[in-house]
Phi, psi and omega in degrees: 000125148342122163264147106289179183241334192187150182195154189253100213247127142314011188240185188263141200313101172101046173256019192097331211274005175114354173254182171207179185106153188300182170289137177101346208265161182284115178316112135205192214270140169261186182301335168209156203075001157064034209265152141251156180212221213174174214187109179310337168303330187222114172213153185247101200251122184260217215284359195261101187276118190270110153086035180071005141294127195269198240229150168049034171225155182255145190235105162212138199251145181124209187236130191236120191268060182288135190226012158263203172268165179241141225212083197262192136262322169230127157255102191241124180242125155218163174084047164282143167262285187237135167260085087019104163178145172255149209078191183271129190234118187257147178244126188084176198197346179228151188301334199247014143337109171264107170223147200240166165211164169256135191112147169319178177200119185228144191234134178201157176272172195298005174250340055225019182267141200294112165283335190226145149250125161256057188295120162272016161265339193243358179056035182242138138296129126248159175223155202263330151223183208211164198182132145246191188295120170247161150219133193260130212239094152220053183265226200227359176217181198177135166244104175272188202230163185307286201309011177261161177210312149274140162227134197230135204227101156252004160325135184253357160291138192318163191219110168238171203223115189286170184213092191281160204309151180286331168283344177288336226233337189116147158284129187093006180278137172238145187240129187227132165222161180217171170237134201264345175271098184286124180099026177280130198244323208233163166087161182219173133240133185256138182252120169249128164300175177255156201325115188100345187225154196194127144318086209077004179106010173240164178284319184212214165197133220239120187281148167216168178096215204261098189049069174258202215210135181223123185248134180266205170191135174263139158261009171115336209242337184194132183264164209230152176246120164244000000 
């Protein structure tokens, strides 16, 4: 004779048909006597939605143990307390992927010391060390781009660095470029703004002296040296 582990019975409870347990709920063998029943905890609904219940749904009240993958489309999750997991767990899947939260934010190593923070009471980031972005600039020309934050000039040739509009980069956006060749006798490097916009009240800015450094900041409307 044919075994199973679970089947899904549509009827009302005690109709003869050899199972037991209310209607919807999912068949399986009990321990003994190899009898099957069912169970108001675990139901099954088909296309019609019964009692407040929708349609083409699984209903289970307990606890669900998976020690395989678990494979949505979607997921709504509420009340997590805790997250638990090891390997890499990627979020999202496209550029134009958003993801928001409410609430503090703390990032920490396996000892528990916080490397990255985000408090929504003090509106502060902090980080236990910081890296931006460099690109090292060495033709005679350069644009920069949002995604910079150091520009490094080791070049001893005029250098010029376009500094694209200040409303593209943001307001609170910062630019640090410096020249890396100590000891520059010949060559210049110039920050020119871009059309409509000026450094300090200037179209542009020329670094002089000994290996220097210039950090700017956008307020969204012009960028300014701080």
């Amino acid at each position: 004779m044919a075994t199973f582990g679970w089947a899904y019975v549509g009827c009302d409870n005690n109709t003869g048909s050899g199972s037991a347990g209310p209607a919807h709920s999912i068949q399986f063998i009990t321990e003994s006597g190899g009898a099957t029943t069912g169970s108001a905890y675990l139901t099954y609904y088909t296309g019609s939605a019964v009692a407040g219940r929708s349609g083409h749904t699984l209903y289970l009240t307990g606890t669900l143990v998976v020690t395989g993958a678990i494979s949505a489309s979607s997921y709504h999750i509420e009340n997590i307390t805790q997250i638990g997991a090891t390997g890499s767990t990627n979020f999202g899947n496209s550029n134009d992927d958003v993801h928001i939260r409410t609430g503090s934010f703390v990032v920490a190593n396996a000892s528990g010391i916080p490397i990255l923070t985000a408090s929504a009471y003090s509106q502060q980031v902090f980080v236990k060390g910081f890296g931006g972005n460099y690109t090292r600039v060495a033709g005679t020309s350069y644009t920069a781009s949002v995604s910079d934050y150091i520009i490094g000039v080791p070049s001893t040739s005029n250098t010029n660095i376009l500094i694209p509009s200040a409303s593209q980069f943001g307001s609170g956006s910062i630019l640090i470029v410096k020249d890396e060749y100590v000891g520059r006798v010949a060559g210049k490097i110039t920050l020119s703004a871009s059309v409509g916009y000026t450094i300090d009240n200037e179209l542009y800015y020329i670094l002089t002296g000994s290996a220097p450094a210039i950090s700017l900041y956008s307020n969204g409307s012009n960028w300014f040296v701080f």
